[in-house]
C-alpha positions in Angstrom: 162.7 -18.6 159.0 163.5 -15.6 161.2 164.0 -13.5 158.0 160.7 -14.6 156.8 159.0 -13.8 160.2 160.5 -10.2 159.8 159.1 -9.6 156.4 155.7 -11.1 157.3 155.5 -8.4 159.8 157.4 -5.3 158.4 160.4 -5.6 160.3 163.7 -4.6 158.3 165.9 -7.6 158.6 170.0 -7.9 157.8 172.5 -10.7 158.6 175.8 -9.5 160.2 177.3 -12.7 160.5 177.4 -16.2 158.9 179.1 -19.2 159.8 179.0 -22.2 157.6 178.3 -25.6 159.5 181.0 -28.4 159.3 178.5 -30.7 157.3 175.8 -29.0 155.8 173.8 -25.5 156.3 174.8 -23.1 158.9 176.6 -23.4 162.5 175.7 -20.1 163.6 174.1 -16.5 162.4 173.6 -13.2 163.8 170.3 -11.2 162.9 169.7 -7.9 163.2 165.9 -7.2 163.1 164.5 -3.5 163.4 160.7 -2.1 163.5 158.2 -1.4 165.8 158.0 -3.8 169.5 160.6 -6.0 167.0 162.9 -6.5 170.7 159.8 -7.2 172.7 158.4 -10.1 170.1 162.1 -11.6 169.8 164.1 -11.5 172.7 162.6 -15.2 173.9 163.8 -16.2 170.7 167.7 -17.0 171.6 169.1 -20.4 172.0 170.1 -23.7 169.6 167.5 -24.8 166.9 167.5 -27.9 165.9 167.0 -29.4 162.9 165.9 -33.6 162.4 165.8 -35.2 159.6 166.7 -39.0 158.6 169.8 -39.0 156.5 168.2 -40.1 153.0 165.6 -37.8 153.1 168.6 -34.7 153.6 170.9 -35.9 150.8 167.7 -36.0 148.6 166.7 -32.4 149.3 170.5 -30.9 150.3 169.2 -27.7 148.3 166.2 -27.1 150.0 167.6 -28.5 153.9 170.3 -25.9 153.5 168.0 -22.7 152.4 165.9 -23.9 155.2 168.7 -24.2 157.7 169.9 -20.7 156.2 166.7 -18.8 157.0 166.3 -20.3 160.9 169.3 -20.0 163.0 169.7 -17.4 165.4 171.8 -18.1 168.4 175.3 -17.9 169.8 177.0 -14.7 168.2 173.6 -12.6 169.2 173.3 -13.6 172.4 177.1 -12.5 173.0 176.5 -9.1 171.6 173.3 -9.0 173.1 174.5 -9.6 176.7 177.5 -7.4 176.4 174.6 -4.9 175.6 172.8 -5.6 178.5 172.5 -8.1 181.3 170.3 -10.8 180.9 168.7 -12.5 183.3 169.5 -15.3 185.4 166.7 -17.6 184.1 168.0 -17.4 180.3 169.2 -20.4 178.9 172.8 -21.3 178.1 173.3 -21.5 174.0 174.8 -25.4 173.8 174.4 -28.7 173.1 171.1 -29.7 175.5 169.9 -25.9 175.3 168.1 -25.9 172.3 164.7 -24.4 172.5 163.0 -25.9 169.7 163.1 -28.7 167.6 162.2 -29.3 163.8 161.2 -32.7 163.7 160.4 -32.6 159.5 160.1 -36.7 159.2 157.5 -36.8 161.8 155.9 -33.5 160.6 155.9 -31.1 163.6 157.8 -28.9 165.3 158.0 -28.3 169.1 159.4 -25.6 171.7 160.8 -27.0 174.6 160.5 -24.7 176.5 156.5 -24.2 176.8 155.6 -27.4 175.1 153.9 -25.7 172.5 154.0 -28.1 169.3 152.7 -27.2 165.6 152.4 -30.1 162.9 151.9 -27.4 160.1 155.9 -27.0 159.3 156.1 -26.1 156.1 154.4 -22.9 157.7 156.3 -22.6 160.8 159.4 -22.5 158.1 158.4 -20.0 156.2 158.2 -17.8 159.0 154.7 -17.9 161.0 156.7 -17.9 164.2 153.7 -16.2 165.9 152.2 -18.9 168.1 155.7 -20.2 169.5 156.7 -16.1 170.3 152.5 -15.8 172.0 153.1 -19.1 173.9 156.7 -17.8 175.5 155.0 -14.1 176.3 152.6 -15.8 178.1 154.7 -17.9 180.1 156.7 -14.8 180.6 159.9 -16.2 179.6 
């Protein structure tokens, strides 16, 4: 998703590092994404994603949950190297288990951000990397 969201708008994209989930898709990816204000449309973006689906409809489309899974994730690993870079601020969420800062609800067809209750029912979109009305809601909450 985030890979698609830097191609849709001309950002050069590269994963650094991968790590395969225990069950399916991926536990945790790092992301480096250059271009032009790239920092200032992003950095909101840190935290756990999650992904729901019922369990028949995941085993019927393992292909498709894992390329999903394998475009979206963007979360511990970054925010390490991120705050040795720099210190974040206080009002940054911890990346763990009732942290997450979006969730993919793909049964009930929508996806919402937790953070400024900004929800999208469009989410084959939203997958394929139109991430701009989530990133416009969290600049204008200023978080």
């Amino acid at each position: 998703m985030y890979l698609r969201y830097a191609e849709h708008k001309g950002f050069k994209a590269e994963i650094l590092e991968q790590s395969d989930g225990d069950v399916a898709g991926i536990k945790s990816a790092t992301i480096k994404i250059e271009g032009d204000y790239a920092y200032g449309f992003l950095r909101t973006e840190t935290g756990v994603h999650r992904l729901c689906q019922n369990d028949r409809s995941q085993h019927r489309n393992r292909a498709e949950a894992m390329q999903m899974l394998k475009s979206r994730l963007y979360e511990l690993e970054m925010r390490n190297r991120m705050a040795e870079q720099q210190k974040l601020e206080d009002s940054k969420s911890d990346v763990g288990w009732g942290h997450q800062i979006r969730s993919y609800v793909l049964d009930q067809s929508r996806i919402k951000d937790l953070r400024t209750n900004y929800e999208s029912s469009n989410t084959q979109k939203i997958l394929d990397g139109d991430l701009d009305p989530f990133i416009q809601a969290s600049l204008k909450q200023g978080i």
